[in-house]
C-alpha positions as CSV (number, residue, x, y, z in Angstrom):
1,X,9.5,2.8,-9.3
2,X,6.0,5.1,-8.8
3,X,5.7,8.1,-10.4
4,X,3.5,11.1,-9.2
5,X,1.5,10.4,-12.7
6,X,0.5,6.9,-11.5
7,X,-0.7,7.9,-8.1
8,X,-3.7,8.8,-7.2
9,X,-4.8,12.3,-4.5
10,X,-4.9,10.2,-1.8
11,X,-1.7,8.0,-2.6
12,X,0.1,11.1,-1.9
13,X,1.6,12.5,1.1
14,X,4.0,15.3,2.4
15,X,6.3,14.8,5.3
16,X,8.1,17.7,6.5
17,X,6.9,19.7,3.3
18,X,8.5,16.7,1.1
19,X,5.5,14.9,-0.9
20,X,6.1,11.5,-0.6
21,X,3.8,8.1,-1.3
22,X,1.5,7.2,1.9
23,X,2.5,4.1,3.3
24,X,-0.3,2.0,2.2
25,X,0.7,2.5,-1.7
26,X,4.4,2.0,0.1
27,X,3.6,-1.3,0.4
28,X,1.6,-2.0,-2.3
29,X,4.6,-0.9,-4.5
30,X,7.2,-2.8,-3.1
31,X,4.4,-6.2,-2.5
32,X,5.6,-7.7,-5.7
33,X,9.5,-7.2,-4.6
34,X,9.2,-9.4,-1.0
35,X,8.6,-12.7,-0.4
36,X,4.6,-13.3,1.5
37,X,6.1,-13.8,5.0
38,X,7.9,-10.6,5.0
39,X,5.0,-8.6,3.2
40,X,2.6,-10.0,6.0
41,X,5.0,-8.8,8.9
42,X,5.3,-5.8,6.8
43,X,1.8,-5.1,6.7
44,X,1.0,-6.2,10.6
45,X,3.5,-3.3,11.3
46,X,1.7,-0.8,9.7
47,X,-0.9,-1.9,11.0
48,X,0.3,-2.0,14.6
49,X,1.8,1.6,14.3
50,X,-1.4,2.8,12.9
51,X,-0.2,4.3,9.3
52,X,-3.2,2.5,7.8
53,X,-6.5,0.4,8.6
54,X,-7.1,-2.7,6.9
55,X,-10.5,-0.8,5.9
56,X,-8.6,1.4,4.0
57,X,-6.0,-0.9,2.8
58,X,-9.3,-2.6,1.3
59,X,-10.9,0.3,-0.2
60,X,-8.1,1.6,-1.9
61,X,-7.3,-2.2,-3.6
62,X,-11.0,-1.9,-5.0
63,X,-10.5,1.1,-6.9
64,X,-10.0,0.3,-10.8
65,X,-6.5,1.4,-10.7
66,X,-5.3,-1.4,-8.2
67,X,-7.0,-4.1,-11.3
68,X,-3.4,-4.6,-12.8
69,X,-1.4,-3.7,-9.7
70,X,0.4,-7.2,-8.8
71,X,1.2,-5.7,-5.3
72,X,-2.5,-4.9,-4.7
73,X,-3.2,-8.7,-5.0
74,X,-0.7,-9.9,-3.4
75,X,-1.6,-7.1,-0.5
76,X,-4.9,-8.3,-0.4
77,X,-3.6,-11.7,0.0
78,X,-2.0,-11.0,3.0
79,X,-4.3,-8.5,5.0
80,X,-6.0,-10.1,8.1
81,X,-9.6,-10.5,7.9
């Protein structure tokens, strides 16, 4: 489970006035919790429907929170070139 104290500005969101985690922590959250060939078809969605680039996917995995993140490794793993 996330809480709002271990996300950062930008990991936050608000959909339909309801602050929620952006889709890109989403996935990094839930990485650990699904096997690699699911994460990847996770990711190529959200890729394919836009909700984040794999720029930013790779800029938010190099900031010093995402160190000890499992997800964020297993993220970058997974995120095409």
């Amino acid at each position: 489970m996330t809480t709002a104290s271990s996300c950062t500005v930008g990991d936050v969101t608000t959909l339909d006035g309801i602050p929620c985690t952006t889709a890109l922590r989403t996935v990094i959250d839930i990485a650990p919790d699904v096997d690699p060939a699911h994460l990847e078809l996770i990711v190529h969605d959200c890729l394919a429907r836009q909700l984040f680039t794999v720029a930013e996917a790779r800029r938010r995995l190099a900031q010093p929170d995402m160190a000890t993140r499992a997800g964020a490794d297993l993220l970058g793993r997974v995120l095409p070139a």
